[in-house]
N, C-alpha and C positions, 0 to 999 in steps of 0.2 A: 185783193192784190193779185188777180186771177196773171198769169203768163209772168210772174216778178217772182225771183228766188231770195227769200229775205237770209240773210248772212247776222248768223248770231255767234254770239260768244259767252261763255262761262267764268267768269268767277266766283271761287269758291274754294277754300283751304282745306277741302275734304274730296281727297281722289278720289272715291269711290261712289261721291254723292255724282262729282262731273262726270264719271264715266258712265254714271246709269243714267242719267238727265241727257246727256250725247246721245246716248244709244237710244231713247225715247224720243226725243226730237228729232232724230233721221229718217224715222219711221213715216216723217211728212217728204213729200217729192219738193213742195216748194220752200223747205227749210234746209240752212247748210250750217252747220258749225265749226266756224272755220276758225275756231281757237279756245282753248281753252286755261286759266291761268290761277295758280293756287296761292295770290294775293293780290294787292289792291295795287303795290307798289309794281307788282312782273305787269299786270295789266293796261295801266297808267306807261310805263316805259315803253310798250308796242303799239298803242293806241294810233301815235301819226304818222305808221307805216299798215295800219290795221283796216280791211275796206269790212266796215261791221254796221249795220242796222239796229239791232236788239243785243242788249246785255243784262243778263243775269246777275244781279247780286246779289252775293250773301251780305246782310245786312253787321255779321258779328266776324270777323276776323282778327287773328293777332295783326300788330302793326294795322296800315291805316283800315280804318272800318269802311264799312259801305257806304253810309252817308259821305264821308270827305274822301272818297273814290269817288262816288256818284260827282260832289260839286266839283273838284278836280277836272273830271274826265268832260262834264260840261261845257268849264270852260275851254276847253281843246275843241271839242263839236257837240254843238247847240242841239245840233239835230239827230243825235243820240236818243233814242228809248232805253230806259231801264228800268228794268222791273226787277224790284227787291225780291229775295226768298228769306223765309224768315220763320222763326219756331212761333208758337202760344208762349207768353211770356214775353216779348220782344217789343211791347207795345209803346215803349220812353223811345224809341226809335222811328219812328213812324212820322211825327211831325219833322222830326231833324231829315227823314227821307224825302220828304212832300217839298220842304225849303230847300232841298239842293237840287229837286228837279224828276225828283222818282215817278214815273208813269202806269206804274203797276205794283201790283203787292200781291204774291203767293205765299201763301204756306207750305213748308218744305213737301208736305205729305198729301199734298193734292194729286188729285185724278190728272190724266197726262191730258184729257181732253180738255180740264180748266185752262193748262199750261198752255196749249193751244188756241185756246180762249182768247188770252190774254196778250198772248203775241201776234193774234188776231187785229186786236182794240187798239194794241197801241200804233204799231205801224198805222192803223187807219186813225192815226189822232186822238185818239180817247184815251182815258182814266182807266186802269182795271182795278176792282177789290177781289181776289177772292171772297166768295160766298161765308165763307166761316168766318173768317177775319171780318170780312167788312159788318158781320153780324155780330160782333165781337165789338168791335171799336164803335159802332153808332149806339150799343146799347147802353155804353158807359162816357157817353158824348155828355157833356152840358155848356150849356150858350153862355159866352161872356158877357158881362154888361156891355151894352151898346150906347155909345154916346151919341148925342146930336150929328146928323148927318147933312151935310150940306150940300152936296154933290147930284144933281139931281140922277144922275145913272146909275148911283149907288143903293143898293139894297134897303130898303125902310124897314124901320126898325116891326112893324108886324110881317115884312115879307122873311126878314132874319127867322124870326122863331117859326112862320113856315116852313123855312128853308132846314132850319134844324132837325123839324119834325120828320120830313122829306127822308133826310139823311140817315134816321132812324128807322126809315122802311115803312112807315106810318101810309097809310092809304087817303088819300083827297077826303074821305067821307067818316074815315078815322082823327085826322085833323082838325075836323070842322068839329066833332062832336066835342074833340079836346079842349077847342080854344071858343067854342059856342059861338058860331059862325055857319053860316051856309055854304054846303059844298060848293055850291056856286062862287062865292066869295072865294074860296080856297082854289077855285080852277083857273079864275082871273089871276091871282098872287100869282100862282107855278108858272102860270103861260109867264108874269113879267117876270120872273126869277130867271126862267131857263133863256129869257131875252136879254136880259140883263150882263147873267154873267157868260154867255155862250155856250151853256152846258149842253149835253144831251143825255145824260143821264145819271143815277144816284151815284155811280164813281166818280166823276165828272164834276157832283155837286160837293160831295165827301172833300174832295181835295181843294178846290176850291176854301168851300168853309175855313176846313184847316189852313192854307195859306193867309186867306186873311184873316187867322185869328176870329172867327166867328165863334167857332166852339172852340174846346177845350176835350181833349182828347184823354 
């Protein structure tokens, strides 16, 4: 986003968390933080007087939560990024975040350059996991049963449990030993998975999954 000054905003019911996340994100030249607000409802009420690219949510707030801030603030503008922040333990949250439209997930105690990471990803389209989290959540992933698929664009029920594996961080050559298969066979699947569902990478697949109920989180 080389010569574009991304406009982000904060929420979060904890002063001191927004004032130190402000003063951390300023430290980039092409990031502005030009608001920041200590609930879901003050954020929501300034939103369509608000010129904002990326928001920050805290996922646990009194009054409305992040998730129904998130779907809320959605349907006002589509083209909203929002990247959840969120403790260890926070994990019942996570899909209710993915269905309202969440494009990112930190953990509160990340390194500033994940944070940058992340606001990086989405602006340019993508998925972001946090590293801990997202090695957190695929390790306690399991596949739902998949029924008969009839759609021919739709994921086959051996590209699913790739797909699962995938999301677990599992290596092409890891995969294959798993499900007794040749790497080859396994590099065919990914190529149509990541064709299929337009991913471009494991956060990208992560969320995905979850949307459509693939796994179980």
């Amino acid at each position: 986003m080389e010569g574009r000054t991304i406009k982000i905003a904060l929420v979060d019911d904890h002063t001191l968390f927004r004032t130190g996340l402000r003063g951390l994100l300023s430290q980039r030249d092409d990031f502005d933080v030009v608001a920041d607000f200590g609930s879901g409802d003050e954020f929501l009420s300034a939103l369509s007087s608000l010129d904002v690219d990326v928001v920050f949510m805290d996922i646990s707030m009194p009054g409305l939560d992040g998730a129904e801030t998130t779907r809320r603030a959605l349907q006002q503008r589509a083209d909203l990024k929002v990247i959840t922040l969120s403790m260890f333990g926070d994990d019942h949250y996570y899909l209710l975040m993915v269905e309202c439209g969440a494009s990112g997930f930190l953990l509160k105690d990340s390194d500033i350059e994940e944070v940058y990471s992340a606001v990086d990803a989405v602006v340019s389209g993508d998925s972001y996991f946090s590293a801990a989290l997202l090695g957190s959540m695929t390790r306690n992933m399991s596949r739902h049963s998949v029924v008969a698929i009839e759609d021919e664009d739709a994921l086959s029920g051996r590209e699913i449990e790739i797909l699962v594996e995938v999301c677990r961080g599992l290596s092409n050559q890891e995969i294959a030993d798993k499900l007794f298969i040749s790497k080859r066979t396994v590099d065919k699947h990914r190529a149509n998975i990541l064709e299929k569902t337009g991913c471009k990478n494991t956060a990208n697949l992560v969320v995905y999954a979850i949307k459509n109920r693939l796994v179980e989180v």
